[in-house]
C-alpha positions as MATLAB code, in Angstrom:
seq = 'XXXXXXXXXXXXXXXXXXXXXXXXXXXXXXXXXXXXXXXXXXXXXXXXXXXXXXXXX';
ca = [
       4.547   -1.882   -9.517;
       1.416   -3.415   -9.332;
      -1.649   -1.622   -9.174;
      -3.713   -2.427   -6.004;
      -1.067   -2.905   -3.410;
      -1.938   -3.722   -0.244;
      -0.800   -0.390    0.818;
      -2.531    1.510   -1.980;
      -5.900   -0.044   -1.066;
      -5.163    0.746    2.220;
      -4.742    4.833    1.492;
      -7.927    4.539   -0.977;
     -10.270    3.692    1.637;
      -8.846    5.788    4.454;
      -9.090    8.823    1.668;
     -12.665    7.986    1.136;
     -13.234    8.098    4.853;
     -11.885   11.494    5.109;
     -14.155   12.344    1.818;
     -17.276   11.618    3.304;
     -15.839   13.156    6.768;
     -16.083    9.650    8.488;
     -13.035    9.146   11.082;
     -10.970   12.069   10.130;
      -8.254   11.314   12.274;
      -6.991    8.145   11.038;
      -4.123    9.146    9.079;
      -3.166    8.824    5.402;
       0.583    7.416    4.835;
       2.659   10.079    4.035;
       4.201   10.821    0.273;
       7.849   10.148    1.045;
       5.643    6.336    2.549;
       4.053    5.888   -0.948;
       7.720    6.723   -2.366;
       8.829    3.958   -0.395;
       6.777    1.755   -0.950;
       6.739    2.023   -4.657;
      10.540    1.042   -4.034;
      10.389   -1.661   -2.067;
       7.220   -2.776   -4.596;
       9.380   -2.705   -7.721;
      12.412   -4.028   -6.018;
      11.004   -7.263   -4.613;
       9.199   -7.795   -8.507;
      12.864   -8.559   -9.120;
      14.871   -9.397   -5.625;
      11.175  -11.799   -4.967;
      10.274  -13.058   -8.376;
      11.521  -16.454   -6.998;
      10.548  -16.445   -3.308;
       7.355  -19.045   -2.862;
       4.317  -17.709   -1.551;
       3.334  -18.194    1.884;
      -0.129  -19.976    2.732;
      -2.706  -17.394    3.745;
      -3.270  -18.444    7.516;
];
């Protein structure tokens, strides 16, 4: 997996909003999520390696 997912980023900065006790109720994705995710990360390195990337709109 890549470090810096979008998803990873994503937790990051919500955890540093709960650190500094900004918008506590937005809410972290859940460990089995980051599981997941790691999955579907590592997965698609290999099921995506040839898919072409999409133009950022």
């Amino acid at each position: 997996m890549a470090a810096g997912s979008w998803w990873e980023r994503c937790n990051d900065d919500v955890r540093r909003l709960h650190d500094t006790g900004w918008d506590e109720s937005t809410s972290i994705l859940s460990q089995d999520i980051c599981e997941l995710l790691v999955d579907v990360d590592t997965a698609f390195a290999v099921t995506g390696a040839h898919t072409p990337e999409w133009p950022n709109p």
